[in-house]
C-alpha positions as CSV (number, residue, x, y, z in Angstrom):
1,X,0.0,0.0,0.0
2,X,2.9,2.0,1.1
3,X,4.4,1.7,-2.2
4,X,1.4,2.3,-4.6
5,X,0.9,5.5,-2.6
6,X,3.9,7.1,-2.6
7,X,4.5,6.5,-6.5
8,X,1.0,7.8,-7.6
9,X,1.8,10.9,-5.1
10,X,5.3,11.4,-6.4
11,X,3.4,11.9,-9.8
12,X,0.4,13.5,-9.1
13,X,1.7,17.0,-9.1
14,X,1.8,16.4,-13.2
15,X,-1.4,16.4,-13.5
16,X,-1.6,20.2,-13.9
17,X,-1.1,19.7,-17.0
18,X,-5.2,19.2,-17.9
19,X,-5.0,23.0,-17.7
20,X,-3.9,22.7,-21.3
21,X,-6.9,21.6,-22.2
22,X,-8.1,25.5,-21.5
23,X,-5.0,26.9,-24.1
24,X,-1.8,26.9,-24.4
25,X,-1.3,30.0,-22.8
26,X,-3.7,28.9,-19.9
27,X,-1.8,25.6,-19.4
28,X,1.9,27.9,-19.4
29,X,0.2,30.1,-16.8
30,X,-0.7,27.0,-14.4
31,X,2.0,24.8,-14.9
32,X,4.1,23.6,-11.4
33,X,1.7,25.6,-9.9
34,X,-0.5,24.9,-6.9
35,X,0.2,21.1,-7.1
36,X,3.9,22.6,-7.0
37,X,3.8,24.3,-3.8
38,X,3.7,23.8,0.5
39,X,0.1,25.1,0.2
40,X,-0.9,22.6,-2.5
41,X,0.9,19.6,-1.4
42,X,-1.2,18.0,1.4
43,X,-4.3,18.6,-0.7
44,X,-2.4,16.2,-3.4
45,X,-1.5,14.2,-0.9
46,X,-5.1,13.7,0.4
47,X,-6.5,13.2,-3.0
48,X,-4.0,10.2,-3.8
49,X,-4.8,8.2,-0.7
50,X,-9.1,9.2,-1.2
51,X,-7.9,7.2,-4.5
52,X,-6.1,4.6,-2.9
53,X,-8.5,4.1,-0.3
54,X,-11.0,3.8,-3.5
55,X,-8.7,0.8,-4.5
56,X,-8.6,-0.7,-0.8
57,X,-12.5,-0.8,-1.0
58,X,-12.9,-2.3,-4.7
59,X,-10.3,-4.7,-3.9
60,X,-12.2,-6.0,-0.4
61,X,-15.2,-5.8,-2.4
62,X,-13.7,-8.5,-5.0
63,X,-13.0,-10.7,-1.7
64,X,-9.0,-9.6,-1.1
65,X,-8.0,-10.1,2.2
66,X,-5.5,-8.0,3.4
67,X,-3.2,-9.1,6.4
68,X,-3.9,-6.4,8.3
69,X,-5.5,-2.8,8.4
70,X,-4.6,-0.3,6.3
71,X,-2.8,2.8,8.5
72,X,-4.4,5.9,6.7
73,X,-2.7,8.7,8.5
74,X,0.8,7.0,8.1
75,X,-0.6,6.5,4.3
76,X,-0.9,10.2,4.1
77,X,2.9,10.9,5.2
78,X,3.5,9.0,3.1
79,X,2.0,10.4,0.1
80,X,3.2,13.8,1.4
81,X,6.5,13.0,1.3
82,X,6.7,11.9,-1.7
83,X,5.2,14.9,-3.3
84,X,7.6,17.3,-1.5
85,X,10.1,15.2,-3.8
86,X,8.6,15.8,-7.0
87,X,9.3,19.5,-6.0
88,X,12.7,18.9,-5.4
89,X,13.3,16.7,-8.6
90,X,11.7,19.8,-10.4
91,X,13.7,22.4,-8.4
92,X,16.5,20.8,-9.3
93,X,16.2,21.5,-13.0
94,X,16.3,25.2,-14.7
95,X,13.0,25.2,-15.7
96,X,12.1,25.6,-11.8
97,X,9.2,25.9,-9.1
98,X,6.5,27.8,-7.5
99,X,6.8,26.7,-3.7
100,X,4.8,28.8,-1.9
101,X,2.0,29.5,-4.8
102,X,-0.7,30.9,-4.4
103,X,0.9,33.3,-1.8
104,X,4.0,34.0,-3.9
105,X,4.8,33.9,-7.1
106,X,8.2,33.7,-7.4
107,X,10.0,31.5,-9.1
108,X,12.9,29.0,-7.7
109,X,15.8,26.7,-9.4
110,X,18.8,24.5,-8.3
111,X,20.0,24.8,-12.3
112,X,21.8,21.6,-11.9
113,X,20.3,19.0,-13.7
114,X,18.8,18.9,-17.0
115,X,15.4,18.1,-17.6
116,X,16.3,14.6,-18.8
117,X,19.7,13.2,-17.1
118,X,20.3,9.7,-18.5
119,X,23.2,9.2,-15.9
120,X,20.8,9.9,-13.6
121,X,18.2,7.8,-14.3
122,X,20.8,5.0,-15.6
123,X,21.5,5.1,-11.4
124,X,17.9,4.9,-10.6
125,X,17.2,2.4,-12.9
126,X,20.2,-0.1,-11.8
127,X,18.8,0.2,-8.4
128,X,15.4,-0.7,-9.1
129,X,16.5,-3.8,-11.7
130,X,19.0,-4.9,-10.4
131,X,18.0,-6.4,-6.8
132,X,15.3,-8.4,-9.2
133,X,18.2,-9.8,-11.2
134,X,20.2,-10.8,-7.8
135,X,17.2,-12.3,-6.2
136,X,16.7,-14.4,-9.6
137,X,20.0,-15.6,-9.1
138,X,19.9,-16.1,-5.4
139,X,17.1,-18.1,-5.8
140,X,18.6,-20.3,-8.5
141,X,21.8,-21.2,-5.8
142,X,19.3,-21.7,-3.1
143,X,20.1,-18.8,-0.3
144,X,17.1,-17.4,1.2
145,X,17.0,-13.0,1.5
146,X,15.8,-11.7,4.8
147,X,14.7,-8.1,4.9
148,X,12.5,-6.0,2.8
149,X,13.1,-6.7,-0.9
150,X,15.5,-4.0,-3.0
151,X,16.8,-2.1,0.2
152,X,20.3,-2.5,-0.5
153,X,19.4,-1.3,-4.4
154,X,17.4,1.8,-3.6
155,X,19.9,2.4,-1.0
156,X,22.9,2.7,-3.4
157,X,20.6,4.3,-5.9
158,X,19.7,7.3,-3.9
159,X,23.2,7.6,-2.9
160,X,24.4,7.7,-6.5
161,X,21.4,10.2,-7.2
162,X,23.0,12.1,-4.2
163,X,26.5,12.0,-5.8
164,X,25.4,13.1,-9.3
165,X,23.9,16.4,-7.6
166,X,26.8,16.7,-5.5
167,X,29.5,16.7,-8.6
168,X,26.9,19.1,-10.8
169,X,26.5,21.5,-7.9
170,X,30.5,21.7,-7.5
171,X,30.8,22.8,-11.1
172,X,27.9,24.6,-11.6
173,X,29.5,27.4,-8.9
174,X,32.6,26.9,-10.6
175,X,31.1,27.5,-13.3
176,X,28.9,30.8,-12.2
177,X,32.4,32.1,-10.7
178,X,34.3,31.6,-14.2
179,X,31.6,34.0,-15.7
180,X,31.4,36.6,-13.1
181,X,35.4,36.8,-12.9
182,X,35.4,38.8,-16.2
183,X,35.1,41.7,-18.5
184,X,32.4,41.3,-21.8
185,X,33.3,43.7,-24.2
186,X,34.8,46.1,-21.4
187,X,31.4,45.5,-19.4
188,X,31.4,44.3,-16.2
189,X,28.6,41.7,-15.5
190,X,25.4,42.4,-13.5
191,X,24.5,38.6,-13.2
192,X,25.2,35.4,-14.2
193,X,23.9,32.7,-14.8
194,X,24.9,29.0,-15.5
195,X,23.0,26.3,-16.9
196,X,23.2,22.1,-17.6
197,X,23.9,20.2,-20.3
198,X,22.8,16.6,-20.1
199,X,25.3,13.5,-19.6
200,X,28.3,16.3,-19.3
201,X,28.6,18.0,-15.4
202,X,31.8,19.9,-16.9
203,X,29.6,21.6,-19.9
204,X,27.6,24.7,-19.3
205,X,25.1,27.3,-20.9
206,X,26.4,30.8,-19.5
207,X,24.3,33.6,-19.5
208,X,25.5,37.0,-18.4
209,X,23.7,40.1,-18.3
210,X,25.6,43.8,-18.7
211,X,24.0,47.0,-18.6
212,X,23.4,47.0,-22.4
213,X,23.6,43.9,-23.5
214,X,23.4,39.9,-23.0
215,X,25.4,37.1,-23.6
216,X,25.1,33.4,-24.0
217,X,28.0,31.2,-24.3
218,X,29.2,28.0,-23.4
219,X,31.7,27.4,-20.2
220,X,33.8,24.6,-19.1
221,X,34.5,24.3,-15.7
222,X,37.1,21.8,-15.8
223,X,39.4,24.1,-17.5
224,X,37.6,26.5,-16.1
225,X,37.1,28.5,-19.7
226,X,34.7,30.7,-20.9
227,X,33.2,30.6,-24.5
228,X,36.2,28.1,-25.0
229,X,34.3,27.0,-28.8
230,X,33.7,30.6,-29.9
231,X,30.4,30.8,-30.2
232,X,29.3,33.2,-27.9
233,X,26.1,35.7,-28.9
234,X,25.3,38.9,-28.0
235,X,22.5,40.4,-28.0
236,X,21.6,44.2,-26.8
237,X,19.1,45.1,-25.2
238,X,15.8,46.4,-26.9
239,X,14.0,49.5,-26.0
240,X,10.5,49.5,-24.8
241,X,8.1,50.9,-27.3
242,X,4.5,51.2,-27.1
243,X,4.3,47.8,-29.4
244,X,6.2,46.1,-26.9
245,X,4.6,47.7,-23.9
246,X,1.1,46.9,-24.9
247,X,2.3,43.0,-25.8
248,X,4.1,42.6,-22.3
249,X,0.8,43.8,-20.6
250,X,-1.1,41.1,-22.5
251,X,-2.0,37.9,-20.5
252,X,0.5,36.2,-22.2
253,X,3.3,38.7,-21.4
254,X,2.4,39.0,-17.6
255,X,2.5,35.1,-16.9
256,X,6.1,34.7,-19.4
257,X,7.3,37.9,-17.5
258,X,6.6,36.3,-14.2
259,X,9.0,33.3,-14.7
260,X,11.1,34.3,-17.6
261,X,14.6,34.9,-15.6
262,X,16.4,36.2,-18.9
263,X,13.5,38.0,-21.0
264,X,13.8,38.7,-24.3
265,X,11.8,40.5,-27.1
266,X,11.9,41.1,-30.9
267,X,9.3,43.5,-32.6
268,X,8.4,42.4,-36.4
269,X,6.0,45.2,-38.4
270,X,3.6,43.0,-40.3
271,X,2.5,44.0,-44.0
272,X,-1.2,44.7,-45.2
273,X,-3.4,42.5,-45.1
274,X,-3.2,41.9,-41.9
275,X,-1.2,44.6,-40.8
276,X,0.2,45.1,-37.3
277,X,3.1,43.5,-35.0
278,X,4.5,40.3,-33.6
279,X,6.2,40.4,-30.4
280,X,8.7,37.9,-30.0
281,X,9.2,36.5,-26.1
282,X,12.4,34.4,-25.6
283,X,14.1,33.5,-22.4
284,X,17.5,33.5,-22.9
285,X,18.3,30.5,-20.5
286,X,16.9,28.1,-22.5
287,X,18.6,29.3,-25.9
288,X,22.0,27.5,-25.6
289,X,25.0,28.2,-28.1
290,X,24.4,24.7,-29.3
291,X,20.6,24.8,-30.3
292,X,19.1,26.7,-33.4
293,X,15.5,26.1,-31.9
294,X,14.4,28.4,-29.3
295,X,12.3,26.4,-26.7
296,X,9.9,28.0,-24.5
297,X,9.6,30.7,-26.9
298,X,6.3,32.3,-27.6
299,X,4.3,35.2,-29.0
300,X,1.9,37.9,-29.2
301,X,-0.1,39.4,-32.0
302,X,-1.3,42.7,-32.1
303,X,-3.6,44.7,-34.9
304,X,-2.6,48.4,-35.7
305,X,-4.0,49.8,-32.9
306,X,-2.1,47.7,-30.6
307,X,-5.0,45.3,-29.5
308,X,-4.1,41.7,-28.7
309,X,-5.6,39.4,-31.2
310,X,-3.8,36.2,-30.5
311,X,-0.7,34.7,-28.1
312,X,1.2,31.9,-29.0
313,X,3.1,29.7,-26.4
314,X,5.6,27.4,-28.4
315,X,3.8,26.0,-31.9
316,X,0.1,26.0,-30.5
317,X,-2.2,29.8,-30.6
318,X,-5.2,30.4,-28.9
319,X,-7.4,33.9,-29.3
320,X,-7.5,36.9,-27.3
321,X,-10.6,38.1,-25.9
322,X,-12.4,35.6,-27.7
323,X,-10.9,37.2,-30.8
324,X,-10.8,35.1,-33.9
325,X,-7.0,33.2,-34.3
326,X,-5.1,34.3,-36.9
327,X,-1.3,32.7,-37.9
328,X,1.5,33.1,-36.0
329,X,4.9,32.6,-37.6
């Protein structure tokens, strides 16, 4: 029981993403959101053991019998626990969380781990297969296991997860201290910013911000060595206009705003007939030297007279206001 709980709880804070169903923009807006946070957790955690329970019942119903009792409050601990690490797994990453929504908004992350780590899960897969694969052979020479099933396993598993994030942690600072120990173009850097590659803890996506301008680069921190390919961009910084003004105070705007770290816009004048302006939203931590996509990206549409007709998160639109959709490109 213990088990069944604590994996549908360490998932359940996913399922914010049925707010998707409402828009892209919508699901953007409510994503690692309340069933992200202290406030939301226990309510998660209550809902997965009503659903458990639900299980318990069906099950007794098709004549199960169970050794003993089911202990519901420890069930709930449980489940509890297991969803504060779903937070931490996420905060972990440098797409990051929103602890203590709906109170406060701001945004929180580790930038340590990229979103998928296959030497990370290679350790938490090993520790989950292979004390099946012993016990195979154990039971083929004839030696009898006492003690809970796979303790050992997850044991050494969690220690290796522990290990990972120690080693990326260690260079990530290194990192973050390589790009804050210099000069860009004469310019000293307001802040910095260093972010993962996957499978390599020595490669890193640097962002730094000057007054005028950003840049993105790659650092090693082995070395340690900054934009040690030559592939560093710069980009300066654009001036507010009414065009961008009026798409930052669109829904759209306000919610990328709120957890963009390194906002970005472009302006694009669009010809008759259907004159107006695209306004570009990038966040700069997510466009690494080595990528020609921009993830995360998204858009707004305005007519002439600067009215939002529709936003755009990634590849999928939804109206404005009810507005009818029009293209995006």
């Amino acid at each position: 029981m213990a088990t069944t709980t604590m994996t549908l709880a360490a998932e359940a804070p996913d399922l914010d993403v049925l707010a998707y169903i409402h828009g892209p923009v919508f699901g953007f807006a409510h994503h690692r959101g309340i069933t992200h946070s202290f406030i939301g957790m226990p309510l998660v955690a209550a809902a997965v053991v009503g659903v458990v329970y639900l299980l318990y019942r069906l099950a007794r119903l098709r004549g199960r019998n169970f050794p003993k009792a089911p202990r519901w409050g420890l069930l709930l601990v449980y489940a509890w626990l297991a969803g504060l690490s779903h937070i931490l797994l996420d905060y972990t990453t440098n797409y990051g969380v929103r602890p203590f929504t709906p109170f406060y908004g701001k945004w929180y992350s580790w930038d340590i781990v990229f979103i998928i780590e296959p030497v990370l899960l290679l350790v938490l897969v090993a520790g989950l297969t292979l004390p099946a694969l012993f016990r195979l052979i154990n039971e083929e020479v004839g030696e009898r296991q006492s003690g809970p099933r796979g303790r050992l396993g997850a044991g050494l598993a969690l220690l290796g997860m522990l290990a990972v994030w120690g080693l990326r942690d260690f260079e990530h600072r290194r990192a973050v201290a390589t790009l804050q120990s210099r000069l860009y173009q004469e310019a000293e850097p307001i802040r910095v910013s260093a972010y993962p590659y996957w499978i390599d803890p020595f490669k890193w996506a640097g962002v730094v911000e000057t007054r005028d301008f950003f840049v993105n680069m790659n650092v090693n921190s082995l070395t340690p060595d900054v934009d040690p390919d030559n592939r560093a961009q710069i980009r300066y910084k654009p001036e507010d206009t009414p065009v961008t003004i009026a798409a930052k105070k669109s829904y759209l705007g306000r919610v990328y705003l709120n957890w963009a770290v390194y906002p970005f816009t472009e302006t694009e004048r669009l010809d008759a007939p259907r004159a107006g302006y695209i306004v570009r939203f990038a966040d700069l931590r997510f466009l690494y030297p080595d990528r020609k996509s921009k993830p995360l990206s998204a858009a707004v549409l305005l007519d002439d007279h600067l009215n939002v007709i529709t936003e755009r998160m990634g590849t999928r639109t939804q109206p404005a206001n009810g507005g009818g959709a029009r293209d995006v490109k």
